[in-house]
C-alpha positions as CSV (number, residue, x, y, z in Angstrom):
1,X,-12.5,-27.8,-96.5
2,X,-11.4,-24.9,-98.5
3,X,-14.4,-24.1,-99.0
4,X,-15.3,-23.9,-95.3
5,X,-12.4,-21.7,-94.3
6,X,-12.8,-19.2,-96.9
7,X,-16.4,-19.1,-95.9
8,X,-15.4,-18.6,-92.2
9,X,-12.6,-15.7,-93.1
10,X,-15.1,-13.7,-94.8
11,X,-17.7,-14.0,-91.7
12,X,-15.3,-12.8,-89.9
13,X,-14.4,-10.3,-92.1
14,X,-17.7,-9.2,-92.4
15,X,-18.4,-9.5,-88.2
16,X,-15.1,-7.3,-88.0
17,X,-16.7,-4.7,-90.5
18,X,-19.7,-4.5,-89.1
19,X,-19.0,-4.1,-85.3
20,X,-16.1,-1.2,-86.5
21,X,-19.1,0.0,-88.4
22,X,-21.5,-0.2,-84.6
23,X,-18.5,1.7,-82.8
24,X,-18.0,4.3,-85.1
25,X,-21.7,4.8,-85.5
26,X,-22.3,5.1,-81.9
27,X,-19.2,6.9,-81.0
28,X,-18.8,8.1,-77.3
29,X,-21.7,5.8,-76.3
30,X,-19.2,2.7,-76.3
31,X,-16.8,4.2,-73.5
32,X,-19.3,5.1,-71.6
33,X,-20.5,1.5,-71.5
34,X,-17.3,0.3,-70.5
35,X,-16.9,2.6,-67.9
36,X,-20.4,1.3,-66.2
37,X,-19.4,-2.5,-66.7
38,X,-16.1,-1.6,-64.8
39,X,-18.1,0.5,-62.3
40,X,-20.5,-2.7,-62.0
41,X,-17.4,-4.7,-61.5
42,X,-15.8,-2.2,-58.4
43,X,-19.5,-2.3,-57.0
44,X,-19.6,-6.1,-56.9
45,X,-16.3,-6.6,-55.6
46,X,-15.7,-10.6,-56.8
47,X,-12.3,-11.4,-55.1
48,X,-12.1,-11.6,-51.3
49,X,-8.3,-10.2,-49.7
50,X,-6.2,-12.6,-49.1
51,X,-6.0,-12.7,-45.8
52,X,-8.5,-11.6,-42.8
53,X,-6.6,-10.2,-39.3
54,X,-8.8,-11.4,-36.2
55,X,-8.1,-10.1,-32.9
56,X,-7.8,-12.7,-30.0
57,X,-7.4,-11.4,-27.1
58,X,-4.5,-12.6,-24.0
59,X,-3.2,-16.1,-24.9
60,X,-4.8,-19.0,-22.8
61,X,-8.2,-17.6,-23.4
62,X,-11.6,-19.1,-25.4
63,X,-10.8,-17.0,-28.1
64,X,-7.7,-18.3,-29.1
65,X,-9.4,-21.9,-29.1
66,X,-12.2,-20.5,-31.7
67,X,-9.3,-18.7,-33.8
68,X,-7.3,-21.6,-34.0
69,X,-10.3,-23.5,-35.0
70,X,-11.5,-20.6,-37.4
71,X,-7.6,-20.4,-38.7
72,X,-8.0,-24.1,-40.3
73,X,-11.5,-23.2,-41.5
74,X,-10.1,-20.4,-43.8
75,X,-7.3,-22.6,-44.8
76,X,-9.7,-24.7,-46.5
77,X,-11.0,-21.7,-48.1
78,X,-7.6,-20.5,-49.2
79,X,-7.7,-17.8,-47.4
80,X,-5.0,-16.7,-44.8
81,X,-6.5,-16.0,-41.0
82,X,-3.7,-13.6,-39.0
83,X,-4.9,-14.4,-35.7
84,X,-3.3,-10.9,-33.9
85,X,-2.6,-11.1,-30.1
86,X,-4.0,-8.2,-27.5
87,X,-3.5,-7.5,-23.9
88,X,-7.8,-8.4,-24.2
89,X,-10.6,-7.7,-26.1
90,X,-10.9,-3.9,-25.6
91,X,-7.8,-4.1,-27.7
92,X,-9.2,-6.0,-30.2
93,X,-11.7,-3.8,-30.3
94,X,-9.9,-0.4,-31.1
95,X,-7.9,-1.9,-33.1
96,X,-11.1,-2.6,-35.6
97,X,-12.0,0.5,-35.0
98,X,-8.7,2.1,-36.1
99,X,-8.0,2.9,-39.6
100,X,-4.5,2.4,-38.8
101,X,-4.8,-1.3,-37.6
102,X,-4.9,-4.5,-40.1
103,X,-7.3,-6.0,-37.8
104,X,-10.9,-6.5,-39.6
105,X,-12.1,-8.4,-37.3
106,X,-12.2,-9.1,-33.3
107,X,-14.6,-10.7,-30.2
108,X,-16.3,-8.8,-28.3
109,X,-18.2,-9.1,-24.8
110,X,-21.7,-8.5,-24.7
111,X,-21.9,-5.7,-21.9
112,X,-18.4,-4.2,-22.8
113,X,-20.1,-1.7,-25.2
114,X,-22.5,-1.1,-28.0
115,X,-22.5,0.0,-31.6
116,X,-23.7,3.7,-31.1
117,X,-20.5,4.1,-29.8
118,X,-18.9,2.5,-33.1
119,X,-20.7,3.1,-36.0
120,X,-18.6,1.5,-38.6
121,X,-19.1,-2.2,-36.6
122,X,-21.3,-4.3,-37.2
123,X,-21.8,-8.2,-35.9
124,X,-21.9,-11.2,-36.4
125,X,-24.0,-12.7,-34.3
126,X,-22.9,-14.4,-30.7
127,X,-19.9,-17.5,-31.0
128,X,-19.8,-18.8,-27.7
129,X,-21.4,-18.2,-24.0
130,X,-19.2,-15.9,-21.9
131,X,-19.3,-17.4,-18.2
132,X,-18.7,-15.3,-15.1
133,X,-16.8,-16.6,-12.9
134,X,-15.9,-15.7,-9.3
135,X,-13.3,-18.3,-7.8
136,X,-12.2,-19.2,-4.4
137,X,-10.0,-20.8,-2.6
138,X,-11.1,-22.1,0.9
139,X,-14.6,-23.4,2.8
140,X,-17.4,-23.0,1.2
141,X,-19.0,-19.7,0.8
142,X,-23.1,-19.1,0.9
143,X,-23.9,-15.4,0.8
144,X,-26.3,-13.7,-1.4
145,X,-24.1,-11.4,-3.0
146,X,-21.0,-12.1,-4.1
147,X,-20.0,-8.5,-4.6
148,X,-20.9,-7.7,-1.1
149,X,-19.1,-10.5,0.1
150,X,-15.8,-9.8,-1.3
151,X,-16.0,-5.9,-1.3
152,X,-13.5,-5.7,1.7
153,X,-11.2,-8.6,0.4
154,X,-8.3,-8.6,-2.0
155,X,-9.6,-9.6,-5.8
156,X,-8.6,-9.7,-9.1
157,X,-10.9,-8.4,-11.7
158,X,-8.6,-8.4,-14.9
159,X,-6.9,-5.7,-16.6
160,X,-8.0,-2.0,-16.6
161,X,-9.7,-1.8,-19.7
162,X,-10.9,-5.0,-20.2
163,X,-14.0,-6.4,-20.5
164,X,-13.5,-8.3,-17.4
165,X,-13.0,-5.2,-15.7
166,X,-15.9,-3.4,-17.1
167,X,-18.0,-5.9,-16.4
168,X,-17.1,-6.4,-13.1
169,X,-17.2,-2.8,-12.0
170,X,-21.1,-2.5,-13.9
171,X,-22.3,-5.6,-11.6
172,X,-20.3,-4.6,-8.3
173,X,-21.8,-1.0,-9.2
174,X,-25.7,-3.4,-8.6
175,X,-24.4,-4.6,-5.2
176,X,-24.3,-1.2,-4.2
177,X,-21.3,-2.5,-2.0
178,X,-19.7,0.7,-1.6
179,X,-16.5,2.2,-3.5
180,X,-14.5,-0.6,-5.0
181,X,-11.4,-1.2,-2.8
182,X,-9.1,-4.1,-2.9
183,X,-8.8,-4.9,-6.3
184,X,-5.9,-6.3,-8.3
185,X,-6.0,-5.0,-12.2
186,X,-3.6,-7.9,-13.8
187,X,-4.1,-10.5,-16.6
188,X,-6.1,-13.8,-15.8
189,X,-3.3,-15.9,-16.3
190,X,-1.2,-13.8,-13.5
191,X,-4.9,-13.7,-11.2
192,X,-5.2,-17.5,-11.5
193,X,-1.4,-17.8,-10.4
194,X,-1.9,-15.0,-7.3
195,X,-5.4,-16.9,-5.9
196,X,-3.5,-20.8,-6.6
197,X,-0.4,-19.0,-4.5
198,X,-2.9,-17.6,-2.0
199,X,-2.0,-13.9,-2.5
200,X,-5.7,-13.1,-3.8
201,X,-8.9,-14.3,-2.2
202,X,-10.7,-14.4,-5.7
203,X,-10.3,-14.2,-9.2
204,X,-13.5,-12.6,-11.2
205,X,-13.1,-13.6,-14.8
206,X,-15.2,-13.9,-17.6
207,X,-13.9,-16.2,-20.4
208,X,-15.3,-19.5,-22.4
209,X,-15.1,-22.9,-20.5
210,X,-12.5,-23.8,-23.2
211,X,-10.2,-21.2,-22.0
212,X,-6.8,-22.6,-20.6
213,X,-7.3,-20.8,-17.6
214,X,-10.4,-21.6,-16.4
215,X,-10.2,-25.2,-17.5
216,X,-6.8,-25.1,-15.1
217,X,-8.8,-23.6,-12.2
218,X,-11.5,-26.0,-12.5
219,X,-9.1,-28.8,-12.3
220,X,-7.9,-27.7,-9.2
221,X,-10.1,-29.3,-6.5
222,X,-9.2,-26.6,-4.2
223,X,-11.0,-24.0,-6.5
224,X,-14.0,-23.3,-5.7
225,X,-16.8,-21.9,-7.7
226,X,-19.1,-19.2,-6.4
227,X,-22.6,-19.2,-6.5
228,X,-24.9,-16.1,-7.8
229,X,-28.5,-16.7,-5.9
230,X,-29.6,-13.2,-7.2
231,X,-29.1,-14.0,-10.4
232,X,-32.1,-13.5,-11.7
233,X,-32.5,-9.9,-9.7
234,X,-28.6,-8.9,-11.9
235,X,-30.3,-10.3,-15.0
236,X,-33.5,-7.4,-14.4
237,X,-30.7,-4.9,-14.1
238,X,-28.7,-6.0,-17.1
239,X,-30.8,-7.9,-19.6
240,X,-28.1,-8.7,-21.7
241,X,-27.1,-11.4,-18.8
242,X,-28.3,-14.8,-18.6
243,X,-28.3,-17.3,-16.2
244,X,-26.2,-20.7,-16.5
245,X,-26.0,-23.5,-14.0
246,X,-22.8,-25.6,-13.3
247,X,-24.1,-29.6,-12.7
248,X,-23.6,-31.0,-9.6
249,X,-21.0,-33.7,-9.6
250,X,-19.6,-31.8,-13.5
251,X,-16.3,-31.3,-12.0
252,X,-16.3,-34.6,-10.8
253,X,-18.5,-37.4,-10.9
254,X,-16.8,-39.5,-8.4
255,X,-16.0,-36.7,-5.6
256,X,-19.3,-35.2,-6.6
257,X,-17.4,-31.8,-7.1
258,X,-19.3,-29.5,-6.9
259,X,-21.7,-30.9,-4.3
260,X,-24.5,-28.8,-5.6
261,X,-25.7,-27.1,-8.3
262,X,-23.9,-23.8,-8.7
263,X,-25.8,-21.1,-10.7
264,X,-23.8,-18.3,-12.2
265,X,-23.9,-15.2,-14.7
266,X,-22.6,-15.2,-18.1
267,X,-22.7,-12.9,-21.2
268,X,-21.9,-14.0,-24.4
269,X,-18.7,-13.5,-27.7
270,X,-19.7,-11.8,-30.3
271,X,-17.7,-11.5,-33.4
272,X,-17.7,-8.1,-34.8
273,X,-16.4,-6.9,-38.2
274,X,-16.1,-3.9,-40.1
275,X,-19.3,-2.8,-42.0
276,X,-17.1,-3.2,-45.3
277,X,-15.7,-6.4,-44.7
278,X,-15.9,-8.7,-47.9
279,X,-19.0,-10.5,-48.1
280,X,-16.4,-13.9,-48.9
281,X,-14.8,-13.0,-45.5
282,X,-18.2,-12.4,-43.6
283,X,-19.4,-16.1,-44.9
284,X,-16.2,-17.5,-44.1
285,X,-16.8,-16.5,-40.3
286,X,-19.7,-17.7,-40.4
287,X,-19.3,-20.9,-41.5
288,X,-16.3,-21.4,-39.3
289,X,-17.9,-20.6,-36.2
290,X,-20.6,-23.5,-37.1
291,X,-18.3,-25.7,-37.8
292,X,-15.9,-25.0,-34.6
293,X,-19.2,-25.0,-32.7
294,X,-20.5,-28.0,-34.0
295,X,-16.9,-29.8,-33.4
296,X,-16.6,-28.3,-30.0
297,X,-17.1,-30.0,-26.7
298,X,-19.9,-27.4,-25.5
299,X,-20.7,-27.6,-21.8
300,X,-23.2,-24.7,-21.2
301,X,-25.1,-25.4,-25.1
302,X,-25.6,-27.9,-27.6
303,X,-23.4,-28.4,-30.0
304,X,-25.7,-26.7,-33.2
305,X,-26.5,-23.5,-30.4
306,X,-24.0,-21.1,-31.9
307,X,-23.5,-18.9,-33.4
308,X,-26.4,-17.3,-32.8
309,X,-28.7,-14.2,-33.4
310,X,-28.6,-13.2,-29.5
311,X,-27.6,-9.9,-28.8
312,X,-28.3,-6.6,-31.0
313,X,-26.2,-4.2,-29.0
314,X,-24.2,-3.8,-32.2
315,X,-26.3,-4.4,-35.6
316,X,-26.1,-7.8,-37.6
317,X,-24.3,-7.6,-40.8
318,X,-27.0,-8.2,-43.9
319,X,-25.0,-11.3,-44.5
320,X,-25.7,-12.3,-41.3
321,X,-29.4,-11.3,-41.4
322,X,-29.7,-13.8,-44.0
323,X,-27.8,-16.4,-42.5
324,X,-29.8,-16.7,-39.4
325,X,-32.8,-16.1,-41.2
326,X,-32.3,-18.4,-44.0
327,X,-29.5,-20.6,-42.9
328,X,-26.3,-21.1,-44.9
329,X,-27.5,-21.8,-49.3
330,X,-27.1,-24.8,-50.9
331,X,-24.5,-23.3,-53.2
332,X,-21.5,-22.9,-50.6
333,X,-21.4,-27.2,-50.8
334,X,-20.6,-27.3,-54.0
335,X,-18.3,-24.3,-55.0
336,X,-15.6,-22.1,-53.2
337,X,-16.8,-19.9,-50.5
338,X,-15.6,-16.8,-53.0
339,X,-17.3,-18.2,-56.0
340,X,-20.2,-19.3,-53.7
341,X,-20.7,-15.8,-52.2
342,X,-20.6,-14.0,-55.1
343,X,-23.5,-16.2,-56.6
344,X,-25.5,-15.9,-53.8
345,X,-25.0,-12.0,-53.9
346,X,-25.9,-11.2,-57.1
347,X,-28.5,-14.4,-57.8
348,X,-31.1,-11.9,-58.3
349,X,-29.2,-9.9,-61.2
350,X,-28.7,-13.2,-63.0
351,X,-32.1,-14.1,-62.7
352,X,-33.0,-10.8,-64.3
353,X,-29.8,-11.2,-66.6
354,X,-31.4,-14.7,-68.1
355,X,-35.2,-13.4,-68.0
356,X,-34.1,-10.4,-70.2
357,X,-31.0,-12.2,-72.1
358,X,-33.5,-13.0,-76.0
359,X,-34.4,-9.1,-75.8
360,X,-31.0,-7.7,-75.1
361,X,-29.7,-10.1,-78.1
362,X,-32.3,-9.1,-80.2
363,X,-31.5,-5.8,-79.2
364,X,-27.3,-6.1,-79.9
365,X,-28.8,-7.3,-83.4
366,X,-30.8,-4.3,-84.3
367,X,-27.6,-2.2,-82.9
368,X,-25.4,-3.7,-85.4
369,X,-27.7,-3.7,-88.4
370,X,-28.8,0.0,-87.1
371,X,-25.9,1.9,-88.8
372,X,-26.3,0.5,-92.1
373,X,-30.1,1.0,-91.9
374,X,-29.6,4.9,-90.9
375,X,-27.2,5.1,-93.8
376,X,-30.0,3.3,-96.4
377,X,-32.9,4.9,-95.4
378,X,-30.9,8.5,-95.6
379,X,-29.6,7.1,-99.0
380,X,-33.2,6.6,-100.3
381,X,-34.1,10.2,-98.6
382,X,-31.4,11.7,-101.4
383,X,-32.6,9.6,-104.2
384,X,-35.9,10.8,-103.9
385,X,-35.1,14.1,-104.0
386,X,-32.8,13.5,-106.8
387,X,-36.0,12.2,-109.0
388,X,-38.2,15.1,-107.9
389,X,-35.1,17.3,-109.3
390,X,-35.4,16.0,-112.7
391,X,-38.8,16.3,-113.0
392,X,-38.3,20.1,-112.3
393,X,-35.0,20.6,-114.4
394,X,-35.6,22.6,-117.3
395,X,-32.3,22.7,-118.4
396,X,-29.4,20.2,-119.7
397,X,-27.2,22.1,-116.9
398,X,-29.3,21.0,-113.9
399,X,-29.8,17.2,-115.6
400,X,-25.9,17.3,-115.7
401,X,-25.1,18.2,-111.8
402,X,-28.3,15.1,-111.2
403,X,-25.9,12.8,-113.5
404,X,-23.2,14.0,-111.5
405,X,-24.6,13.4,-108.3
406,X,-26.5,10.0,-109.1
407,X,-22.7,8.7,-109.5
408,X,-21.4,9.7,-106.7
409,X,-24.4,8.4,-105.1
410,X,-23.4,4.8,-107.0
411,X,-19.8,4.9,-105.9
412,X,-20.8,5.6,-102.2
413,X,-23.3,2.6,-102.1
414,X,-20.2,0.0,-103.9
415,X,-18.3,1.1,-101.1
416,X,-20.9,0.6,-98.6
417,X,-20.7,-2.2,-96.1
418,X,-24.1,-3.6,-95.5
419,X,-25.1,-6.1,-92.9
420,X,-26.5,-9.7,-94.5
421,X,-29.5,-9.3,-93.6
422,X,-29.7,-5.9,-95.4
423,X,-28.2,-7.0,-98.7
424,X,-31.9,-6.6,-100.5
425,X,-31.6,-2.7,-99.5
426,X,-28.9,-2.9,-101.1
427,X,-29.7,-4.0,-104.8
428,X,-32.7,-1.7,-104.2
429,X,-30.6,1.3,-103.5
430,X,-28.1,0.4,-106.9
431,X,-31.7,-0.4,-109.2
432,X,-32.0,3.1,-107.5
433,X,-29.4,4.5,-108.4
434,X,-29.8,3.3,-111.9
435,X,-33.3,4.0,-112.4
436,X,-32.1,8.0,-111.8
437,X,-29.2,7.8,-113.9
438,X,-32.0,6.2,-116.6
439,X,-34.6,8.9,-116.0
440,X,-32.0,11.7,-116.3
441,X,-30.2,10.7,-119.2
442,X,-33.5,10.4,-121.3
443,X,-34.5,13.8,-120.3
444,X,-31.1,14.9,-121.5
445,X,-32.0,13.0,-125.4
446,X,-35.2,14.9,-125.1
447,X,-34.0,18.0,-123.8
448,X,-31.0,17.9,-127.0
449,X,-33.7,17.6,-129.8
């Protein structure tokens, strides 16, 4: 035992000598590699924020359902969700925009507006279909256009701003119905209140099926739905649209409500985030909006349709890219989202890291033992001259200083530290040494008689 511990204090002694003897050989070379590794480190970024800010827009709505869903997704993750209330999405969406806002996230609308006009967004992908609804209260109504029909009759069309709003003055804009006229610019909660009171004639809303309001209007059975026969002719005009059909008898299978198959408009969510937005964070989205999807009780897809590469009017997010492209790794089952996302980010440089890890050691070997080479070889350089020196020296003067010198020469090599590996340079360079000292002093007995 003794043994072994004063065999491991000199390794160490000798590991601490000869790494002193690498930084001092290699100087400002050794800061300079720290500096990159902590460069590397800022670059990769390993540890997500804390907690993500998502705009939701006006309570009641779809996208409070999917953030309260997303909320207990990230608290799995151990990450905090701040779900941040707006008067609607256009809100939500300046806020992300704003460097002076928390939020770093927020829906969006497809048809609201597009990423030229925010070039530090970027998407998601699509979470949810975003129905458009026209209610009613009343017989039943069969017109063509359902802009035309209610141009001259009171309506609410959400509030100013909104996406609701935008969208409904883009398709009423189609119908070529005239100015707009007759139009109420409050919340949907308030609308659905003012048509269920009979102060409006309609409600135009765009919102999830999950939304508290909508599901409350289509509960009443004296809502009525209304139908959108030139669907397809909107969809030509704004290809963004799509076309989705209400059943007959969905409502109700036993009053058959409605008694026909309604077809109507819808856009669809997508989730937008800053382009800087911690890869972590971007998966965690992700993730949560399959999950909440595949939990949901979806009436217009399947359960597995979102989220989904549908709309490009903003960019995907690279993350995303690969997530619809290659679906979500393997990895994320088995470690935490942070751990998991770093991984997959930087798979490639371990890869590279382990394909190059036997030359970069042989390569930290030859760094420690290259000092004590350098000093060697420029050790043997000296000698060499010192033995051509005495072979010149014609005087006991000149064999004197080559005495002199040979012994400094030997006390510099005692003192040396040489690498294990090295130690037969090292009785070379002392037989050296000696073999001078030899040479020169029997020149000297000549040179005396």
């Amino acid at each position: 035992m003794e043994y072994l511990k004063r065999y491991l204090r000199l390794f160490f002694q000798k590991e601490k000598k000869s790494w002193l003897k690498v930084l001092f050989f290699f100087n400002i070379y050794i800061p300079l590699g720290i500096l990159c590794l902590i460069g590397l480190a800022i670059y990769i970024n390993p540890l997500p924020p804390k907690t993500a800010y998502l705009a939701i827009g006006q309570g009641g709505s779809s996208y409070e359902r999917i953030s309260n869903n997303f909320e207990d997704f990230f608290k799995k993750q151990k990450i905090k969700l701040e779900l941040i209330p707006t008067k609607g999405l256009g809100d939500g969406l300046k806020g992300l925009d704003t460097n002076d806002s928390e939020i770093n996230a927020s829906f969006l609308t497809v048809g609201y507006t597009s990423g030229k006009d925010y070039p530090n967004l970027v998407s998601l992908g699509s979470v949810q279909f975003a129905p458009i609804w026209i209610f009613y209260k009343g017989p039943e109504i069969s017109a063509n256009d359902p802009f035309q029909y209610f141009s001259n009759k009171k309506i609410s069309i959400g509030l100013p701003g909104e996406a609701t709003n935008t969208l409904y003055r883009k398709l009423y804009q189609i119908s070529e119905s005239g100015p707009i006229r007759n139009v109420l610019e409050i919340s949907h909660k308030d609308g659905a209140l003012a048509l269920e009171e009979g102060k409006i004639d309609a409600l135009f809303i765009v919102d999830g099926i999950q939304s508290e309001t909508v599901k409350g209007l289509l509960k009443n059975t004296n809502i009525k739905i209304m139908n959108f026969p030139l669907a397809d002719a909107y969809i030509k005009k704004l290809p963004y649209l799509q076309k989705l059909i209400v059943p007959k008898g969905s409502r109700s299978i036993e009053k058959v409500q409605p008694p026909q198959d309604i077809t109507i408009l819808a856009s669809t969510t997508n989730l937008l985030i800053e382009k800087d937005t911690h890869r972590a964070i971007q998966w965690a989205f992700l993730l949560a909006a399959k999950e909440s999807n595949r939990d949901s009780n979806a009436f217009f897809s399947s359960p597995d349709f979102f989220p989904r590469d549908v709309d490009r009017s903003f960019p995907l997010s690279p993350i995303a890219e690969r997530f619809y492209k290659n679906g979500v790794p393997t990895i994320f089952s088995y470690m935490p989202i942070w751990v998991a996302s770093l991984l997959d980010s930087i798979w490639v440089y371990i890869f590279a890291f382990f394909a190059l890890i036997i030359p970069a050691i042989k390569l930290i070997e030859e760094a420690r033992l290259y000092p004590s080479k350098g000093l060697m070889n420029k050790m043997f350089i000296n000698l060499r001259v010192l033995d051509e020196a005495i072979i010149e020296a014609k005087t006991r003067q000149e064999l004197e200083e080559i005495l002199k010198m040979a012994h400094e020469y030997e006390q510099n090599i005692t003192g040396l530290y040489v690498y294990g590996e090295n130690s037969r340079f090292y009785f070379n360079l002392k037989n050296a040494v000696a073999g001078i000292k030899r040479d020169a002093q029997q020149k000297l007995e000549i040179l005396k008689d």
